[in-house]
C-alpha positions in Angstrom: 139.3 97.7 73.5 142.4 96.2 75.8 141.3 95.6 79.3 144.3 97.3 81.4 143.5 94.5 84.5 145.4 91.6 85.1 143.0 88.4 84.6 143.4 87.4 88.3 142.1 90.6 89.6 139.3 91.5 87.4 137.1 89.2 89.3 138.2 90.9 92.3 137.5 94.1 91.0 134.6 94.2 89.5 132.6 92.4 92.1 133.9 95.2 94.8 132.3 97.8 93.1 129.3 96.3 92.1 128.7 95.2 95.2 130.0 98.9 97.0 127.2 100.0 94.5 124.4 97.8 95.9 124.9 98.3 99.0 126.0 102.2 99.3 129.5 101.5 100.6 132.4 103.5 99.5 134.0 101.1 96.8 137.3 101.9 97.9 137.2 100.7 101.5 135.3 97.3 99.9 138.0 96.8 97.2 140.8 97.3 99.9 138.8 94.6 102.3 139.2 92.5 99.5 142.9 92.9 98.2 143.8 92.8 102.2 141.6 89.4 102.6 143.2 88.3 99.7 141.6 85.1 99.3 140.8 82.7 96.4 137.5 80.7 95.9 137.4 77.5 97.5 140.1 78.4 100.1 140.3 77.5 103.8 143.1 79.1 105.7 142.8 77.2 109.6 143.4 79.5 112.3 145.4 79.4 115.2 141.8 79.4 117.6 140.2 76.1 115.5 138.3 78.4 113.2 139.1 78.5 109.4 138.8 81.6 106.7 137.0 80.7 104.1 136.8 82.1 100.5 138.0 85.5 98.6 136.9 87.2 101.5 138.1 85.1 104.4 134.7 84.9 106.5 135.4 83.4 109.3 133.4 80.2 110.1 132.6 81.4 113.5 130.8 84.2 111.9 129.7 81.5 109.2 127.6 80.4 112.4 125.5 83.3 112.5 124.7 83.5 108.6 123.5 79.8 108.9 120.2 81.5 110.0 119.6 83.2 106.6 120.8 79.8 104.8 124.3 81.1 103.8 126.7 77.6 103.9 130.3 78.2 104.0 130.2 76.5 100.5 128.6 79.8 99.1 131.4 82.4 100.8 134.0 79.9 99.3 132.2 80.0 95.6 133.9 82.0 92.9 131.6 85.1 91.6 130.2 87.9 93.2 128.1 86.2 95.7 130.8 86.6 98.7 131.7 90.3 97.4 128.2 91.1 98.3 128.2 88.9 101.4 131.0 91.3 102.3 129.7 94.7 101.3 126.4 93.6 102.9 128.5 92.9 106.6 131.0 95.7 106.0 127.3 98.2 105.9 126.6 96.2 108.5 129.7 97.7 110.8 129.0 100.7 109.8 126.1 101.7 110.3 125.6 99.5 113.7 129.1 99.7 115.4 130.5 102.2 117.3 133.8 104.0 116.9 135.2 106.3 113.7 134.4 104.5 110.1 138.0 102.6 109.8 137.6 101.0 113.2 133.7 100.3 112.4 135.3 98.7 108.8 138.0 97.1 110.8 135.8 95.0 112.6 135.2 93.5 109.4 138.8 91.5 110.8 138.7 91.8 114.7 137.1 93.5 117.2 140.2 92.9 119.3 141.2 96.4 119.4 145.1 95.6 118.5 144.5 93.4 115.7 141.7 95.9 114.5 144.7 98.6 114.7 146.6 96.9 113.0 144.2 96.2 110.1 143.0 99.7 110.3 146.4 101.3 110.0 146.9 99.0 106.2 143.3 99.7 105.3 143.7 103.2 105.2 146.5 103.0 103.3 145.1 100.6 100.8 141.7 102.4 100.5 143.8 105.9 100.0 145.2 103.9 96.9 142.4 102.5 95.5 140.2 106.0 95.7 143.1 107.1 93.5 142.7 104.4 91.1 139.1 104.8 91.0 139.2 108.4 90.6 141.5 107.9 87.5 139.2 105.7 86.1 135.9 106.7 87.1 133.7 110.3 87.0 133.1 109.9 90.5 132.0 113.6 91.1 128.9 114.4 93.5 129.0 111.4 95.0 130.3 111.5 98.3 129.2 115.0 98.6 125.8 113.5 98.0 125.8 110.1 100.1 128.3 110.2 103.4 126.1 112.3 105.2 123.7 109.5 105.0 126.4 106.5 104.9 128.3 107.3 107.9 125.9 109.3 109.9 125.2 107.3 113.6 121.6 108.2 113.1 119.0 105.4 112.9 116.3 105.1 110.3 113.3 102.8 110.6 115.0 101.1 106.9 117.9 101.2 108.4 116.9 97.9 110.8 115.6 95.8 108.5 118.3 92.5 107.7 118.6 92.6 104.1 121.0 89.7 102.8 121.7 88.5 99.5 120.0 85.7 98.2 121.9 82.7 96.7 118.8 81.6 95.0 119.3 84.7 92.5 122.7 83.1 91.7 121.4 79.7 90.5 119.4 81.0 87.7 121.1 82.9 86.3 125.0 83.3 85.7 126.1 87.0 86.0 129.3 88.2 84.2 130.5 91.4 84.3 132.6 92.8 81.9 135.0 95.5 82.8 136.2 97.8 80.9 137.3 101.1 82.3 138.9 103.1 80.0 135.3 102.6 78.1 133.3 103.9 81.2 135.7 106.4 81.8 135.7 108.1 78.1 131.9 107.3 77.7 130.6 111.2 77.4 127.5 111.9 80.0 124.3 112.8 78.6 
């Protein structure tokens, strides 16, 4: 069966939503972080303040700084592979469940907190999420879902689980080598049981 993705963006794709999966993030907002970061692997984009953006999903290497604690290396946010999609989905959880303001501000800050860069960012992310719930939802039986999970996604409460640091180890990456095929016209007609 014909893939209907472009080579370049398959990656892309299918590490968004596997990674929106693991870490219970709507995949739309994650897949339009990652077209509007737009990165490639092993890229370094300098910044205007010194810092550079690094990688597919452009972390910054001042907030490289603070992952140093849990061993992350700005060699493994500029690797190709879903490591830095999960990097991603783990800091965009991250924002929202610990920062304050409506859920496209809390993603923006993914980009900025400067409030009028995060506007700006905001303003293109809900278009480009808006889009890609579209193309999910033609793809994908996505029904029950978000009835199911926002409540708990984008609720402000607290839960003692809710604290605990959870990032994603490299070490899983160097034993094995994931590849995940995607093929959604397949997942699409597969009939549920």
């Amino acid at each position: 069966m014909p893939m209907d993705l472009p080579p370049q963006l398959q990656e892309r794709i299918t590490c968004s939503i596997a990674a929106a999966v693991q870490y219970g993030i709507p995949a739309n907002i994650m897949l339009a972080v990652a077209e509007k970061e737009g990165g490639k692997a092993g890229q370094w984009v300098r910044n205007a303040n010194g810092t550079h953006d690094v990688g597919p999903l452009q972390f910054n290497t001042a907030y490289l700084r603070q992952l140093s604690k849990y061993g992350i290396a700005p060699g493994d946010v500029a690797a190709a592979g879903c490591y830095p999609y999960e990097l991603a989905a783990w800091r965009l959880r991250m924002h929202i469940k610990q920062d304050t303001g409506d859920l496209w501000r809390r993603c923006s800050n993914y980009h900025s907190r400067n409030a009028q860069l995060n506007e700006i960012y905001r303003v293109d992310l809900v278009q480009r999420s808006k889009l890609w719930a579209e193309w999910i939802e033609s793809r994908f039986t996505v029904r029950g879902y978000v009835e199911e999970n926002t409540s708990l996604l984008y609720s402000d409460q607290k839960h003692p689980r809710e604290h605990s640091v959870r990032v994603p180890l490299r070490q899983a990456y160097s034993h094995s080598v994931i590849k995940v095929l995607y093929q959604p016209r397949a997942i699409a007609n597969h009939p549920r049981r």
